[in-house]
C-alpha positions in Angstrom: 94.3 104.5 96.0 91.4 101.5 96.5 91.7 99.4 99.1 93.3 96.1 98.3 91.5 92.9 98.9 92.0 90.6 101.4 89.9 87.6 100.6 87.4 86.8 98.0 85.8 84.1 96.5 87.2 83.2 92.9 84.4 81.7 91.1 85.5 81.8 87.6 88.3 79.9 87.9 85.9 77.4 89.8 83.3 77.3 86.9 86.2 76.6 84.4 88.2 74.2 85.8 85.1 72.0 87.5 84.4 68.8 86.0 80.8 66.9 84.7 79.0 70.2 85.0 80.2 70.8 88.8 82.8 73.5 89.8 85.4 72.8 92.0 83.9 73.5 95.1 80.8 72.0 94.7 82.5 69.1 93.7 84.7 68.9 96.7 81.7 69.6 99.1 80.0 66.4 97.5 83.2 64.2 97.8 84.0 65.6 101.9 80.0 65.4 102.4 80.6 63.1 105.6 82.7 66.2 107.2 79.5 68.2 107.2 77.3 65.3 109.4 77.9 66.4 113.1 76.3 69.9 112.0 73.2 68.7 110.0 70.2 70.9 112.0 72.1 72.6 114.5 70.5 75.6 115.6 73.7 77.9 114.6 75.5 78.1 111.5 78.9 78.3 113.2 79.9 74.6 112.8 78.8 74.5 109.0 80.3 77.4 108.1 83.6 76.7 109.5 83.5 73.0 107.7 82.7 75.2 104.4 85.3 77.5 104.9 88.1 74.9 105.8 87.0 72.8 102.4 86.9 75.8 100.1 90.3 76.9 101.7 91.8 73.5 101.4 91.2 73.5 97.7 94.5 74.3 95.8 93.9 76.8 94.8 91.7 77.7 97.3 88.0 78.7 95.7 88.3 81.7 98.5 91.4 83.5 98.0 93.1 85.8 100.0 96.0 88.7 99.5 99.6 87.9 99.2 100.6 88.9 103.0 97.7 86.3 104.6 99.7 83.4 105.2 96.7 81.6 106.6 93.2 81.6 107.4 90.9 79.6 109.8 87.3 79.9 110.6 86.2 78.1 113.7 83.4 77.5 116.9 84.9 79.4 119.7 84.8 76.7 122.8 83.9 79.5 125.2 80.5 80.8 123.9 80.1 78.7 120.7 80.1 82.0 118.4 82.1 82.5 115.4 86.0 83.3 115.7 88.6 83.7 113.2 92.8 83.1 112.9 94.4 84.7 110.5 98.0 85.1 110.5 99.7 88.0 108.1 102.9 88.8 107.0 104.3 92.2 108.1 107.6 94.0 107.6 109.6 94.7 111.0 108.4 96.6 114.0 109.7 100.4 113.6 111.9 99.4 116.5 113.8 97.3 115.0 113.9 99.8 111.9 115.2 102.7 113.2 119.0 101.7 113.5 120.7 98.4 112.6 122.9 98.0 115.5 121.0 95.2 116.8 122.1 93.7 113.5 125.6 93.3 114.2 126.4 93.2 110.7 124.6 89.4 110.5 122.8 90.6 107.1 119.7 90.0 108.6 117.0 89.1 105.6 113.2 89.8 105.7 110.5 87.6 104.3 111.7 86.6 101.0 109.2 86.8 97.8 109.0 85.1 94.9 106.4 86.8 92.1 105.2 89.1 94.4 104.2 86.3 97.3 106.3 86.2 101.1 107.3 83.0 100.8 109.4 81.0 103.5 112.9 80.3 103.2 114.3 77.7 101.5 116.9 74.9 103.2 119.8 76.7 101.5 119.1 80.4 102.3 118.8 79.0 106.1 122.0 78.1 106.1 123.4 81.2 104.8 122.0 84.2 106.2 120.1 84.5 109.2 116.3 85.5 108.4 113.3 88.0 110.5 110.1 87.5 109.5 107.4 89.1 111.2 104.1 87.7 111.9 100.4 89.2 113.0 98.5 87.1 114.2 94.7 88.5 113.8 92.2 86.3 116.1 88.7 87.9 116.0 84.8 87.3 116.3 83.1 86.8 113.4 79.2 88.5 112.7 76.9 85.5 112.4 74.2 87.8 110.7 73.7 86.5 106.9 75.3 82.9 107.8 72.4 80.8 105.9 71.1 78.0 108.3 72.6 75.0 109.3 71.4 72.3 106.2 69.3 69.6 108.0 70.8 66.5 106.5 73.1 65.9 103.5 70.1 65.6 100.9 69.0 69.2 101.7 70.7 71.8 99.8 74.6 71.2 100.7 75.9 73.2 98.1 73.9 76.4 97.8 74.3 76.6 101.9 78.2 75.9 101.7 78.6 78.5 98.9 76.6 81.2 100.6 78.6 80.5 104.0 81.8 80.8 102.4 80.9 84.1 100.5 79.8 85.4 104.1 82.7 84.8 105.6 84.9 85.8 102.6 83.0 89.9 102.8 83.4 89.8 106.7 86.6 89.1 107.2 87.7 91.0 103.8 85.8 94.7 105.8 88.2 93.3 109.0 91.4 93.4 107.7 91.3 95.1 103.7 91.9 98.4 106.1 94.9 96.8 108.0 96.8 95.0 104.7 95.9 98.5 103.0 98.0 100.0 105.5 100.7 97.3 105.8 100.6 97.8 102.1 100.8 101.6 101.8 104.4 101.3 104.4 104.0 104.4 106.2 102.9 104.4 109.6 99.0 106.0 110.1 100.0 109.0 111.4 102.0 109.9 108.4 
């Protein structure tokens, strides 16, 4: 079975739903241009990248995408060495020891994440007060290789777009060869050892 894709950059549906010529993104980097000023020239690419990522994730939908478990994704400066870090935080099913008997239940009916379409979704006001709900969490922090980051643009009349694109495709394929393996597996529903 291929692994599953975690994130990727979804530039079709960019192309066709842009406006005057512009996709989305390009589009949204022009109109949030003044977000980009406090990392015009700076040596690393950390700070741009991050602002690139955070626009193109902010789009709805998002120009990158990621897999129905991530239930979000940062990019971001790390305060202790200025290198790249990332957030994400995934959905999961229960730990194996909560799965192995239901006696910590107490016959509560205990729900997991609840999905609608194929998507974990939260649950809703009602379904709070019915039933009491588990959902699992991982919460993935890592670095992030700053290897094919293009540079920092010098100013806003440099080439914003190309730069912001390229940064966002970057960080789309790293983080996608972290965690494709783990959602694979989450995924798949056997343990590794199987």
């Amino acid at each position: 079975m291929p692994e599953p894709r975690a994130f990727w950059v979804d530039e079709q549906f960019d192309r066709e739903h842009g406006a005057g010529g512009r996709g989305r993104y390009e589009a949204e980097v022009l109109r949030r241009i003044d977000e980009f000023a406090d990392t015009w020239d700076d040596i690393a690419p950390v700070a741009f990248a991050a602002t690139a990522w955070r626009v193109a994730s902010e789009l709805s939908p998002g120009f990158v995408r990621w897999h129905r478990r991530i239930i979000s994704a940062s990019c971001a400066r790390s305060p202790w060495d200025g290198s790249m870090v990332c957030a994400v935080t995934v959905a999961s099913r229960w730990p194996a020891e909560l799965t192995w008997t239901r006696q910590w239940q107490r016959d509560r009916g205990w729900h997991d994440w609840p999905q609608m379409f194929g998507q974990f979704t939260t649950p809703t006001e009602q379904d709070h007060t019915r039933r009491p709900h588990l959902r699992a969490l991982l919460q993935v922090e890592a670095p992030v290789p700053l290897d094919d980051l293009p540079p920092a643009p010098a100013g806003p009349d440099d080439d914003v777009i190309s730069a912001a694109r390229r940064a966002v495709v970057v960080l789309a394929r790293e983080l996608n060869d972290l965690l494709a393996p783990m959602i694979g597996q989450l995924d798949a529903g056997v343990p590794a050892d199987s």
